[in-house]
C-alpha positions as CSV (number, residue, x, y, z in Angstrom):
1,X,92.8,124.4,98.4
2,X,92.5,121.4,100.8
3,X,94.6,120.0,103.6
4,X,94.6,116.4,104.2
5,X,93.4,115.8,107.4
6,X,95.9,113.5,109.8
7,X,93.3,110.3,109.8
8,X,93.7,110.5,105.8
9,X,97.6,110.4,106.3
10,X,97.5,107.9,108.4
11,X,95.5,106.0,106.4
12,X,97.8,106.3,103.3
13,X,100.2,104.8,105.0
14,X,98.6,102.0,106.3
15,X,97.2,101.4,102.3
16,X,101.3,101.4,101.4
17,X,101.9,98.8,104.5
18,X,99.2,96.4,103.3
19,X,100.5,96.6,99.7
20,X,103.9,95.4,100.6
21,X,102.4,93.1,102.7
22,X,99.6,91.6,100.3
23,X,102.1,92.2,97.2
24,X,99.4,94.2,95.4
25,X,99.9,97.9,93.8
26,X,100.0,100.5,95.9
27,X,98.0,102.4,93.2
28,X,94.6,100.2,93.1
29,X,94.8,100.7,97.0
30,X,95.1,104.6,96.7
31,X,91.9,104.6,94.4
32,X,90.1,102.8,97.3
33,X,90.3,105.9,99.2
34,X,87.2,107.8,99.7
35,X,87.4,111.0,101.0
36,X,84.9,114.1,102.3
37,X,85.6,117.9,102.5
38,X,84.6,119.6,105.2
39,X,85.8,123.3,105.8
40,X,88.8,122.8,103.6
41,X,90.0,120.1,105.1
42,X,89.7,115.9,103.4
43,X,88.6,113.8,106.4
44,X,88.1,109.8,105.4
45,X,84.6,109.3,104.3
46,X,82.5,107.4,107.0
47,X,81.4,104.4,104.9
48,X,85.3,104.0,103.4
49,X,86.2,103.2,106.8
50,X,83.8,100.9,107.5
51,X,84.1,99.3,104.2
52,X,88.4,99.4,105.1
53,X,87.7,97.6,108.7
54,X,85.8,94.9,107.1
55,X,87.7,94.4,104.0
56,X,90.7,94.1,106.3
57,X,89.0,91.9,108.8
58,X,88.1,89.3,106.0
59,X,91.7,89.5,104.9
60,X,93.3,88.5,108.2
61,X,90.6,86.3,108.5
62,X,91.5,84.1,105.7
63,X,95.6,84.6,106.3
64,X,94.9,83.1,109.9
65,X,92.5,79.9,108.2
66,X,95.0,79.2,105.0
67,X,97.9,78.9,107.4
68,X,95.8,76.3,109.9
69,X,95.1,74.2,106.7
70,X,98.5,74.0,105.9
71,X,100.8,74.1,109.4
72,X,103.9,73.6,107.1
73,X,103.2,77.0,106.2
74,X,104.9,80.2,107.8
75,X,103.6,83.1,106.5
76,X,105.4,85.2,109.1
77,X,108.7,84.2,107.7
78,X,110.0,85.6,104.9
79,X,113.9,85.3,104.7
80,X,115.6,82.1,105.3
81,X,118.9,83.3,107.0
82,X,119.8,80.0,108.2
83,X,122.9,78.1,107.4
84,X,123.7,74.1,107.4
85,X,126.6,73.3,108.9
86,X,127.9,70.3,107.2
């Protein structure tokens, strides 16, 4: 039997934040996850996080250039709670 180690935990959770962020399944990033065992325990693999920093580099990356090519753009709002007062 193997524990998940708290790095892997933490990990899953940031995989479910980026899915609601990104709008992508939360099941294709799960099978991303690469993991080791090492005296029972599942520690993240060492190029997985590597490969995770840089994938998520490139995607903030290219959130930050699409919203300078289009100003009008706010991708940092996502409800419209306000009125018109006519």
């Amino acid at each position: 039997m193997y524990k998940l180690n708290d790095e892997v935990i933490g990990q899953v959770a940031k995989l479910v934040q980026i899915a609601i962020l990104a709008g992508t399944d939360i099941v294709d990033n799960l099978r991303t996850l690469e993991l080791v065992e090492e005296d029972n325990e599942l520690f993240l693999s060492p190029e997985y996080k590597v490969n995770f920093e840089n994938n998520l580099n490139t995607m903030m990356e290219d959130l930050n250039s699409s919203s300078k090519q289009d100003p009008t753009k706010d991708d940092t709002k996502f409800l419209d709670f306000s009125f018109n007062k006519s």
